[in-house]
C-alpha positions as CSV (number, residue, x, y, z in Angstrom):
1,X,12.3,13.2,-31.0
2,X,12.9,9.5,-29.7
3,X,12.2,9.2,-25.9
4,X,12.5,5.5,-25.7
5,X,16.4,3.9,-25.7
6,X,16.8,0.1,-25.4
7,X,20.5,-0.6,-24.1
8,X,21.1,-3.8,-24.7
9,X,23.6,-6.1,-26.3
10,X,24.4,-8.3,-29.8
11,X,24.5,-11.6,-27.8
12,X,22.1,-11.3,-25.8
13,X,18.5,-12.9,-27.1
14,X,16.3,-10.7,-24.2
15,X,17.5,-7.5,-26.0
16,X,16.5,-9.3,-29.3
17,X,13.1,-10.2,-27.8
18,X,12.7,-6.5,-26.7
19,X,13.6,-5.1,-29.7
20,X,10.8,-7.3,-31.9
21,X,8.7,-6.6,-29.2
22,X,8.6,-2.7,-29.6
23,X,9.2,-3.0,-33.1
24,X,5.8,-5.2,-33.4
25,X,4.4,-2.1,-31.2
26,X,5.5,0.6,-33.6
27,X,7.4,2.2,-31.0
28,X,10.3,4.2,-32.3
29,X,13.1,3.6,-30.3
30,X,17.2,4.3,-30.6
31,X,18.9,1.0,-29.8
32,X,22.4,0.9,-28.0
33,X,24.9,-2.3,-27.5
34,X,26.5,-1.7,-24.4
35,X,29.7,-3.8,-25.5
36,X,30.4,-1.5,-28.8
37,X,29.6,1.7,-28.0
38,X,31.5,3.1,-24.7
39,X,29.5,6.3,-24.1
40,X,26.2,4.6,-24.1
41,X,27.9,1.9,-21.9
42,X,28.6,4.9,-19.7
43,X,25.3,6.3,-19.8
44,X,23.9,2.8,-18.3
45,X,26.2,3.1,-15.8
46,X,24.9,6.2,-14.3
47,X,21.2,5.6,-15.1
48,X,21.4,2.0,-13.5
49,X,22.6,-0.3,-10.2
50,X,25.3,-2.7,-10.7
51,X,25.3,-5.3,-11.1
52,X,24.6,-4.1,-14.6
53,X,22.2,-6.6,-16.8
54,X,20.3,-5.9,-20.3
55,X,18.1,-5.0,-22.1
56,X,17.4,-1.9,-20.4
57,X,14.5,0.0,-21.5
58,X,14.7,4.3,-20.8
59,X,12.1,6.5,-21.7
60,X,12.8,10.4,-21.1
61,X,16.1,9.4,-19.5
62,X,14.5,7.4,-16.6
63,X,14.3,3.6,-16.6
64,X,11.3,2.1,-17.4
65,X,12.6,-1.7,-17.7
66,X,15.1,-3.7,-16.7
67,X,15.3,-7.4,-18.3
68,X,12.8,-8.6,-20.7
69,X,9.9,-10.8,-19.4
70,X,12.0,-11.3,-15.7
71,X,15.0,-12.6,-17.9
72,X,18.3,-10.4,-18.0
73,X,21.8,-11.1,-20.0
74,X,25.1,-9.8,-17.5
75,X,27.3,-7.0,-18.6
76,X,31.1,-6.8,-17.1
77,X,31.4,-3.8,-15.3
């Protein structure tokens, strides 16, 4: 079973940089854009603070990391 999730978005190049970042590290991970897929957006807002900003990185259902390197992309709320 997958305990990482990166919640992140299409546009936004930190969630791209995660994403190469754990790939490179042969983590397996389930991926979730925030701004397609409602019930994941949902599940960022109750794991997270507003204002709410990707990538998010949640392991076992706690967050882990928020941003990618100090650098974060908004979400609307």
């Amino acid at each position: 079973m997958v305990s990482l999730e990166l919640y992140g978005t299409a546009r936004c190049p930190y969630t791209l940089e995660m994403r190469e970042w754990l790939e490179w590290k042969g983590k397996a991970f389930h991926e979730y854009d925030v701004e397609r897929d409602p019930e994941a957006r949902q599940r960022l807002q109750q794991l997270a603070k507003p204002p709410f900003a990707v990538p998010v990185l949640v392991e076992n259902g706690q967050i882990i990391e928020v941003g990618w390197r100090g650098r974060t992309c908004p979400v609307e709320s």
